[in-house]
N, C-alpha and C positions, 0 to 999 in steps of 0.2 A: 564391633569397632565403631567408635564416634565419627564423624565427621567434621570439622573444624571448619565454621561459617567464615565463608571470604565475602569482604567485601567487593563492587563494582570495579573495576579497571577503568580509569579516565575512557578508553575507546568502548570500553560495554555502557559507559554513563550516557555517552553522547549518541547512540544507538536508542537507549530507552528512551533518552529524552524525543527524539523524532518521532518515533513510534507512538509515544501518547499524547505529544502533541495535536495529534488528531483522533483521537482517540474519544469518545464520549464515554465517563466515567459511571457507570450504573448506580453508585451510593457516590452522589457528590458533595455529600456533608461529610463524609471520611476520608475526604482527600488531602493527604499528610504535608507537612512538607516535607523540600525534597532533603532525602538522608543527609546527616552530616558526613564532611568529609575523611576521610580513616587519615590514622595517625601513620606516617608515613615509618617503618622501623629499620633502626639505625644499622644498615651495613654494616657488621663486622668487619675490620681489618683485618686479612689475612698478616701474621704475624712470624717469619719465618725461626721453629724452633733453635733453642738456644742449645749451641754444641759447644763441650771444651774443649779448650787447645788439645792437639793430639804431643803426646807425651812416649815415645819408642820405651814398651818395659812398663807401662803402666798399671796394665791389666793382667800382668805376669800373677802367676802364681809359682811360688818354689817346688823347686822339681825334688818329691822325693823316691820311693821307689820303683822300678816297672812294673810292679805287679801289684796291683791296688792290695791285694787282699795277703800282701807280705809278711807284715808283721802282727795281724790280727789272727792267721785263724787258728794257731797254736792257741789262743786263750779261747777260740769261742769254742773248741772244742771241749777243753778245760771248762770251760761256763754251761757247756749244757747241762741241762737237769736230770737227775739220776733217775732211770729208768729199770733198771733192774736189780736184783736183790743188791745190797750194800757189801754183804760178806762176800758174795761170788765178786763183783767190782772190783774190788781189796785185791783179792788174788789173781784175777786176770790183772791190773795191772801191774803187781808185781813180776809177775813172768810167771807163778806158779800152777797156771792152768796152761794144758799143752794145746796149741791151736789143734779142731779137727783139718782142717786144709786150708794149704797155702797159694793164694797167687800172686808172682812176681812181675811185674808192669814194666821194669827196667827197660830204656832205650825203647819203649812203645812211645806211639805217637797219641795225641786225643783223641785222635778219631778208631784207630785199632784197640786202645784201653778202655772204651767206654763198652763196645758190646762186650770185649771179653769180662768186662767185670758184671754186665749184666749176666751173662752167662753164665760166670762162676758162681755167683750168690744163689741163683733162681736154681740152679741143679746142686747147692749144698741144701738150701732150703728145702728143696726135694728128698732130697735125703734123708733127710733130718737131723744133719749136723747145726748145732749152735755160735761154736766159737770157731771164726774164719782169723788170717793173720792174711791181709793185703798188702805187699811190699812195693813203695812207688820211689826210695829212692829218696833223695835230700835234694837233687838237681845240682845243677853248675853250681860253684864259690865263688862265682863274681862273675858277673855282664862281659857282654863281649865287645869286640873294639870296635865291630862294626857302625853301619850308619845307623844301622835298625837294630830298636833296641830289644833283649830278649827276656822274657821272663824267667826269675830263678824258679824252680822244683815245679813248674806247670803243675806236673799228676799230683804233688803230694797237698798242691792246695783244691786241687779240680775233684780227687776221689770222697774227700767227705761232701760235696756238694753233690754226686752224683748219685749219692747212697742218700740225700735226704730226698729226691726226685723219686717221680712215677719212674721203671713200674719198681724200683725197692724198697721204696721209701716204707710200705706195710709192710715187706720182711725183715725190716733193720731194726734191733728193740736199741739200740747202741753202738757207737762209734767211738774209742778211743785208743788214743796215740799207746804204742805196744810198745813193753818193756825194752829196756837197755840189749836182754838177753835175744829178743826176736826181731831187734831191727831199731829201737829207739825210734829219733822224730821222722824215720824215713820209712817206717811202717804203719798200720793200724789194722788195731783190734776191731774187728766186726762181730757183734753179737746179734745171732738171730732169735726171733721168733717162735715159736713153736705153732 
C-alpha cells in the first residue's frame, strides 16, 4: 500500500519554522527555500439526492396468479428432454403401460407429502420396480375469499420439483404428466432407474 505525501498544516509550518530558527544547518549551501504553499482543495458540496414525487401505485406491478409457477409448469414438464427410450415414452403416455405402484397424496399436507413420497420412490426403486403413477390431485378451482391468499394444486406443482432434488433426483430417469386413463394433469408418471 502507497502512502499519499501530505503536506505541512499551517500549525506543523509554524512549529518547524521555530524549531530551525535556531537551528545551525550542517550543509548550509543546501538550504532550500521554504516549500510552496499547497493548493488548498475545493470542499465538495454535499448535495442532497434527488428523489421523485411519490406517486400511490407507482411501483405496483399487476397482480397475476398466487402461485408463481401456475401456469408454467405443465410446459416445463412438457419441455424436458427425453431421457429414456422414445417407444417405451410413446406408450407410458398413452396409458398403455400399467403403472408398478401407485401413490395417492390427496388431502396431504407438504410437509406429510414430501417424506411419503421420498419413501414410496426409494422402496420402489428398491425393489426394482420402474414405472410409479403419483396421484397429487388438480387442487382448488378458484382462490378463496379469504384475506390470505391460497395456492391452487400446491402438490401437483411441489411433486415434480421434489423428484428433481436430492435424495431422488439419481433415481428418477423421468417425470411425466400420466395419461387421461391414470389420472390426467392431476397425476404423474414416474419413471425410474435401474
Amino acid at each position: 500500500m502507497t502512502r499519499r505525501r501530505r503536506g505541512l498544516s499551517p500549525e506543523d509550518r509554524d512549529i518547524w519554522a521555530r524549531v530551525t530558527r535556531d537551528a545551525d544547518p550542517l550543509h548550509p549551501e543546501r538550504r532550500a527555500a521554504p516549500p510552496p504553499e499547497p493548493i488548498p482543495r475545493p470542499t465538495p458540496t454535499p448535495q442532497a439526492p434527488r428523489i421523485d414525487p411519490f406517486r400511490i401505485g407507482g411501483a405496483a406491478r399487476a397482480r397475476g396468479s398466487t402461485h408463481a409457477l401456475a401456469p408454467a409448469l405443465p410446459d416445463q414438464i412438457r419441455a424436458q428432454p427425453l431421457r429414456m427410450d422414445a417407444k417405451t415414452h410413446k406408450r407410458m403416455r398413452s396409458g398403455k403401460m400399467r403403472p408398478e405402484a401407485k401413490l395417492d397424496l390427496h388431502g396431504m399436507t407438504l410437509d406429510a407429502a414430501q417424506p411419503e413420497l421420498v419413501r414410496f420412490v426409494t422402496g420402489a426403486h428398491g425393489a426394482g420396480k420402474r414405472l410409479l403413477l403419483v396421484v397429487t390431485g388438480k387442487g382448488k378451482s378458484k382462490p378463496g375469499t379469504g384475506p390470505i391468499p391460497n395456492r391452487l394444486g400446491v402438490l401437483r406443482h411441489q411433486v415434480p420439483q421434489w423428484l428433481r432434488m436430492a435424495p431422488l433426483a439419481p433415481l428418477v430417469l423421468q417425470v411425466t404428466e400420466a395419461s387421461r386413463a391414470h389420472g390426467g394433469s392431476g397425476a404423474y408418471y414416474v419413471y425410474l432407474r435401474r
